[in-house]
C-alpha positions as CSV (number, residue, x, y, z in Angstrom):
1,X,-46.2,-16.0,2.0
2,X,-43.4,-16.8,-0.5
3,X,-45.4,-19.9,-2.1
4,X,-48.3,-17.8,-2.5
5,X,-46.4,-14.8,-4.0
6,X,-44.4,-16.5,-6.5
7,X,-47.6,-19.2,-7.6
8,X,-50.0,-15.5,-8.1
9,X,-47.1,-14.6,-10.4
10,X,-47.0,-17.6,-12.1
11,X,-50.3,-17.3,-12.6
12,X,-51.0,-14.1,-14.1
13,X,-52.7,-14.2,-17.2
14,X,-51.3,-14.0,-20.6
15,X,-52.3,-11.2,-23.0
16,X,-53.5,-13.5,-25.3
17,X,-56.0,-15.0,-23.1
18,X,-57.3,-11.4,-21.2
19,X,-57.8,-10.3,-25.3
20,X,-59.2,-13.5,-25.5
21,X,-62.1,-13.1,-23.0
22,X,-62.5,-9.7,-23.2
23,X,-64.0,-10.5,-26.8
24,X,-66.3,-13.3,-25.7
25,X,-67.6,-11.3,-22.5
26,X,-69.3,-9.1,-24.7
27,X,-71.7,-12.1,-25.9
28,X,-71.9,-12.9,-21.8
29,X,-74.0,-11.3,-18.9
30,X,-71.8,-8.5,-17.8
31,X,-72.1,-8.0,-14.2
32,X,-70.8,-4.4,-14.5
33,X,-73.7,-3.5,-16.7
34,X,-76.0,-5.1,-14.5
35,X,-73.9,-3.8,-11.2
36,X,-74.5,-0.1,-13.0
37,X,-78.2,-0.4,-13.1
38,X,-78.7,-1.8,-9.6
39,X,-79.6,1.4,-7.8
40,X,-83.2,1.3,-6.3
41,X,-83.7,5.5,-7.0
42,X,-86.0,5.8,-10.0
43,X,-84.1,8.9,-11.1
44,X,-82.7,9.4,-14.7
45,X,-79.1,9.5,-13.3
46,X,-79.4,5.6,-11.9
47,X,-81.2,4.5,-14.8
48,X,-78.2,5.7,-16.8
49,X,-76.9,2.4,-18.3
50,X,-72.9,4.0,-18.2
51,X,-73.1,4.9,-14.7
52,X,-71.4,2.7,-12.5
53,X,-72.4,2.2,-8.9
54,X,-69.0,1.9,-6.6
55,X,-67.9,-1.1,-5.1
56,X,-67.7,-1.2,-1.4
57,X,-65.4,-3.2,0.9
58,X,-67.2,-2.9,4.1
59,X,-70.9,-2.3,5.8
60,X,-71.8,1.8,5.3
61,X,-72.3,2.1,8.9
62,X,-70.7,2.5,12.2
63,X,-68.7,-0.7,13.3
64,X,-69.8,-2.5,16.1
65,X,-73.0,-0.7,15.8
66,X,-76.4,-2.2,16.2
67,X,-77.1,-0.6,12.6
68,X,-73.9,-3.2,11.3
69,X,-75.7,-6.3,12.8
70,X,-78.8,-5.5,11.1
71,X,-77.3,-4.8,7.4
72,X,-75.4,-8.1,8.4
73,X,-78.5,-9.6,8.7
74,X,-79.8,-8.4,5.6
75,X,-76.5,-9.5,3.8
76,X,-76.9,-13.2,5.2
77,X,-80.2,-13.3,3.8
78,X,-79.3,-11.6,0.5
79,X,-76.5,-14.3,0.4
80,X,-78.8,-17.2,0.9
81,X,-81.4,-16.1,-1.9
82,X,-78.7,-16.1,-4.2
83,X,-77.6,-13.5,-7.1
84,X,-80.9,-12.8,-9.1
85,X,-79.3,-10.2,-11.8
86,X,-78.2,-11.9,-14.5
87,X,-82.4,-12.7,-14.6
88,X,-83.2,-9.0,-14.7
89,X,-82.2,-7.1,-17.9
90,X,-82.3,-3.1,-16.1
91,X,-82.3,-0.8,-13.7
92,X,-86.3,-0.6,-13.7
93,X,-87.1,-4.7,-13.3
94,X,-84.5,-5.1,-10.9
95,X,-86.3,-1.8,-8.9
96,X,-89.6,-3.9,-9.0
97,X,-87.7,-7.4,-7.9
98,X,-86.5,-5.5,-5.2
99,X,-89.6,-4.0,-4.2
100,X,-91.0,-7.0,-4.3
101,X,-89.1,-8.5,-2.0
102,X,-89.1,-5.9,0.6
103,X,-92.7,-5.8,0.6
104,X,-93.1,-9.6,0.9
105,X,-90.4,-9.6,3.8
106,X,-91.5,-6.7,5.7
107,X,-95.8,-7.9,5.7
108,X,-96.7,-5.0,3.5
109,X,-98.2,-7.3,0.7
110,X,-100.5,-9.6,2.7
111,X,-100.1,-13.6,3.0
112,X,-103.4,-13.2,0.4
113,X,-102.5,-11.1,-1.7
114,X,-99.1,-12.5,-2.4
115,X,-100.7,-15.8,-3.2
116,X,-103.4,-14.3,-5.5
117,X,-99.9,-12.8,-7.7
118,X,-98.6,-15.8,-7.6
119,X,-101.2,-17.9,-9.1
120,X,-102.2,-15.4,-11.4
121,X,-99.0,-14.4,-13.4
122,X,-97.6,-18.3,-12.5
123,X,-97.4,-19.0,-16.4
124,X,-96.3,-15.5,-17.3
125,X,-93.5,-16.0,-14.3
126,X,-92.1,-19.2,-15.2
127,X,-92.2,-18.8,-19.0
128,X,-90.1,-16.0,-18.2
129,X,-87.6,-17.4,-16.1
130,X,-87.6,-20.3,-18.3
131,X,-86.8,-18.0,-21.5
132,X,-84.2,-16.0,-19.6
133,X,-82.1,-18.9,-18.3
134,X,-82.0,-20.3,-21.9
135,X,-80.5,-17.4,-23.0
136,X,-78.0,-17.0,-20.5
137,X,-77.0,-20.1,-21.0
138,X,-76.9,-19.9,-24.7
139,X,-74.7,-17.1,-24.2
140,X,-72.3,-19.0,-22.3
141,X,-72.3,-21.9,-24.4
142,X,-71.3,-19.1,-27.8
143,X,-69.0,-17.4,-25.1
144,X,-67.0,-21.1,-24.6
145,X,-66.8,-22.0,-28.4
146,X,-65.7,-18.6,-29.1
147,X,-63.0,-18.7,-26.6
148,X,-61.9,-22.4,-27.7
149,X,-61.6,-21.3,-31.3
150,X,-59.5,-18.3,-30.4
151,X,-57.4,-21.1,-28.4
152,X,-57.0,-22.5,-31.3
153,X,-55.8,-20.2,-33.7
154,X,-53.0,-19.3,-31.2
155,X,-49.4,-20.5,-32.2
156,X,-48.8,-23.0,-29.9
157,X,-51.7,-24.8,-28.7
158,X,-52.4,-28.3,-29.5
159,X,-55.7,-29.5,-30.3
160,X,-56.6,-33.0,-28.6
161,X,-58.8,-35.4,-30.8
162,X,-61.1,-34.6,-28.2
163,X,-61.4,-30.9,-28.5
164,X,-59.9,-30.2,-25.5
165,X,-57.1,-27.3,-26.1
166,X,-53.5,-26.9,-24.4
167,X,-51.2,-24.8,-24.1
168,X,-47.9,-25.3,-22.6
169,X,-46.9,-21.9,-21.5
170,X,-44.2,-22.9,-19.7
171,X,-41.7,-26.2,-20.0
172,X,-40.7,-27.7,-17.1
173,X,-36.8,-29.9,-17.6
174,X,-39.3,-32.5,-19.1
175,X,-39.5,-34.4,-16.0
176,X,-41.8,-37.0,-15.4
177,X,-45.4,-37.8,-17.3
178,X,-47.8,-38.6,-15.2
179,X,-50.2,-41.9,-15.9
180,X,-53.6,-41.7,-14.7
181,X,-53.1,-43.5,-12.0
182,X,-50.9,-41.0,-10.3
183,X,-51.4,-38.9,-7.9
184,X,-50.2,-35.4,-8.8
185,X,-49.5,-31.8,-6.6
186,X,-50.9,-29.1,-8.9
187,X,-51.9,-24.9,-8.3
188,X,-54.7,-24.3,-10.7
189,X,-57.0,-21.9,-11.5
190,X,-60.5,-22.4,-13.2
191,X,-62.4,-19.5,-14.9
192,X,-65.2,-19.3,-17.1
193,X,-65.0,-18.1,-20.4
194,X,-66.1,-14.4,-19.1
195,X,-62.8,-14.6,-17.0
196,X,-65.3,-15.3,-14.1
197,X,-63.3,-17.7,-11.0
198,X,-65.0,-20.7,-10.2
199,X,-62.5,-22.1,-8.6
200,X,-58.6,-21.5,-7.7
201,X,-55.7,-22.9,-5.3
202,X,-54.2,-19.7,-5.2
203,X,-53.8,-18.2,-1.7
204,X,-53.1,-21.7,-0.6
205,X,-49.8,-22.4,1.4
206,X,-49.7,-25.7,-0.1
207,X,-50.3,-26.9,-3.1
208,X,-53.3,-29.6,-4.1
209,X,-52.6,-33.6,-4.0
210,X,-55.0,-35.1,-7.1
211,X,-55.9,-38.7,-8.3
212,X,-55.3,-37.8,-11.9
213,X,-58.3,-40.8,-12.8
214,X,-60.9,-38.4,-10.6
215,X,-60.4,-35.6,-12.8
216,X,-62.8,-34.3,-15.3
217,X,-62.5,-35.7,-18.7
218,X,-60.9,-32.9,-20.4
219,X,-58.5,-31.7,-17.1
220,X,-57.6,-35.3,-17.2
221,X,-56.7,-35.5,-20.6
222,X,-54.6,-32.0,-20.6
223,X,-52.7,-32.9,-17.3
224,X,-51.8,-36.3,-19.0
225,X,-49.7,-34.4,-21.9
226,X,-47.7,-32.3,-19.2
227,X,-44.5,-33.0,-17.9
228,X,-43.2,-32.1,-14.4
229,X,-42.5,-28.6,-13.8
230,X,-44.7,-27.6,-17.3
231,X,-47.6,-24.6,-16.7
232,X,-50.5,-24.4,-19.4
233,X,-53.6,-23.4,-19.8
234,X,-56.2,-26.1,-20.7
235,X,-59.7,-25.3,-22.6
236,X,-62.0,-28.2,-21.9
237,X,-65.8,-28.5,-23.9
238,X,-68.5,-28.9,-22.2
239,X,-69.0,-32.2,-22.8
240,X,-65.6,-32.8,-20.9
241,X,-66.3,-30.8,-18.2
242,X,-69.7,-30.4,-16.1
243,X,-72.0,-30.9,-19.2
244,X,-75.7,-30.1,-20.0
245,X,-76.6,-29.9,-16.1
246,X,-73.2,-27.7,-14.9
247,X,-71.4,-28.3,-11.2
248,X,-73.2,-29.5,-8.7
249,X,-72.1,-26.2,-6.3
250,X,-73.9,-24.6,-9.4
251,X,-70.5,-22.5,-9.9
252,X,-70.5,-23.7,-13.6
253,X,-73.2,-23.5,-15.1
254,X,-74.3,-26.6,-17.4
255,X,-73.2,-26.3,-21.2
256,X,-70.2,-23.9,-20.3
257,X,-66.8,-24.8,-21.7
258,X,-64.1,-24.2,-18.8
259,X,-60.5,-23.1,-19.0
260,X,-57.8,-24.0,-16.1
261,X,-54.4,-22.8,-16.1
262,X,-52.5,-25.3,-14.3
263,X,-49.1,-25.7,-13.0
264,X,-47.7,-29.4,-12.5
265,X,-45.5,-28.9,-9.7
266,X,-44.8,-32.7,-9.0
267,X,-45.8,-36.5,-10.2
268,X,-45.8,-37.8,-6.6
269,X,-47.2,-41.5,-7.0
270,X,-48.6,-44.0,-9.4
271,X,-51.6,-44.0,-7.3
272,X,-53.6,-46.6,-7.5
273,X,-52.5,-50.5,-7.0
274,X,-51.9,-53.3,-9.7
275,X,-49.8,-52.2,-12.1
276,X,-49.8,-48.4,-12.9
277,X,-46.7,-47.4,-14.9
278,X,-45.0,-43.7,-14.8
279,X,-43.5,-42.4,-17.9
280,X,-40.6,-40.3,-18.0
281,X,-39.9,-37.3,-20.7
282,X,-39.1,-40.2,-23.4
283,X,-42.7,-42.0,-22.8
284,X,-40.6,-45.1,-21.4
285,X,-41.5,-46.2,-18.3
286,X,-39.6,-45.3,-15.3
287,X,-37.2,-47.9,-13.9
288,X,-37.0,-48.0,-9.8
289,X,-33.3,-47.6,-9.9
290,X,-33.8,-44.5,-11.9
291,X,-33.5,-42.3,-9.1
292,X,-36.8,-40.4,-9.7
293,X,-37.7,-40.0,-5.9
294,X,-41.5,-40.5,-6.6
295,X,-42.6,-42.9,-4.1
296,X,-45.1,-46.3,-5.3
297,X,-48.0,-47.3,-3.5
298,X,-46.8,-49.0,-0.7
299,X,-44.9,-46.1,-0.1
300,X,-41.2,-47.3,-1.2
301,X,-39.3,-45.0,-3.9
302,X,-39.8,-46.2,-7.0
């Protein structure tokens, strides 16, 4: 509980960054705005775009109940179809998707009848989709170029020749470099430029063991300009990252620019065999009599 404590603190956002994507979320789907449309009553009060539904932590019915197995049932299946929202653009069209749905699952639109629909608004439906997607993901890609221009303008970021942005927020006692052939413990956390997580090892107990050369390009590139002990927050392009066709777990979406804030905890190998070389705070490489404690690959201190 104490790693996990300390690495959420170490963590926490800085201002600059939470102004940061507060500005570019505006150009993004907001799931609040959607989330505050999603009511299926047609009245005027949940079409009102500044009403917020509330959030709820649990099933809205008696537990252990056969009532809870069935809206668990209905969240498994909601879960595998995915989150349709950010293809719906208010209250109404995401009324008629869900009517659709219900009327499809429960046999009230016949097996006929929902194939008729389907072949005649086929065109109309995927030239839809097709138009919607692009500008989501347009608004992504604005939304990452936004937030690596903001990166920087801020005092203190370096710019790599490859566009990838750090920021060392916090120096370590300029320990050792690693090379990319090391193998590195890290805590990171990975958001999109909305501030949405995509992936974290927070709330981990230990921290992750990482072959700096399987790395992303532009992670890579930002982890190999850190010392041991150094936090700092890394803004990789696209291009560097998942590029045009996004992660394959489909958590980033393709042309999305990425951010990490990582936290080199330790440089615990060279890695991988022949000749890798660590470099200490002066760039030279480290001597085995040095007294390092990192250990080579055949597992002897170096």
């Amino acid at each position: 509980m104490r790693i996990i404590s300390v690495t959420a603190a170490i963590f926490a956002v800085s201002t600059t960054y939470v102004n940061a994507f507060s500005a570019v979320s505006k150009v993004a789907v907001s799931r609040d705005a959607i989330r505050s449309k999603s009511s299926l009553c047609m009245s005027d009060e949940a079409q009102d775009p500044d009403r917020k539904e509330p959030i709820i932590d649990k099933a809205p019915t008696e537990e252990g109940s056969h009532e809870e197995l069935m809206y668990c049932l209905g969240v498994n299946l909601a879960r595998q179809l995915g989150d349709i929202r950010p293809l719906v653009e208010n209250g109404e069209e995401l009324t008629y998707v869900a009517k659709g749905l219900l009327d499809t699952v429960v046999g009230r639109l016949s097996e006929e009848g929902q194939l008729n629909l389907l072949q005649s608004r086929k065109v109309d439906l995927n030239n839809m989709i097709t138009e919607r997607a692009n500008n989501i993901r347009k608004n992504i890609e604005r939304a990452g170029e936004s937030m690596l221009e903001t990166m920087s303008t801020t005092e203190g970021v370096e710019t790599l020749a490859s566009e990838v942005r750090l920021h060392i927020l916090e120096h370590g006692e300029k320990g050792t470099r690693p090379s990319a052939a090391s193998v590195v413990k890290v805590h990171y956390h990975g958001t999109l430029p909305d501030g949405t997580v995509f992936d974290s090892s927070l709330g981990q107990e230990e921290p992750l063991s990482l072959a700096v050369g399987q790395l992303i390009p532009g992670f890579k590139e930002g982890v190999l300009k850190m010392h041991e002990g150094d936090t700092a927050m890394i803004g990789i392009p696209s291009d560097l990252a998942y590029g045009e066709e996004g992660s394959l777990d489909g958590r980033v979406p393709g042309g999305a620019a990425i951010f990490f804030k990582v936290q080199l905890l330790e440089v615990v190998s060279a890695g991988i065999g022949g000749g890798p070389e660590l470099l200490g705070a002066d760039g030279k490489k480290l001597k085995k009599n040095g007294g390092s404690g990192l250990l080579g690959v055949d597992g002897k201190p170096l």
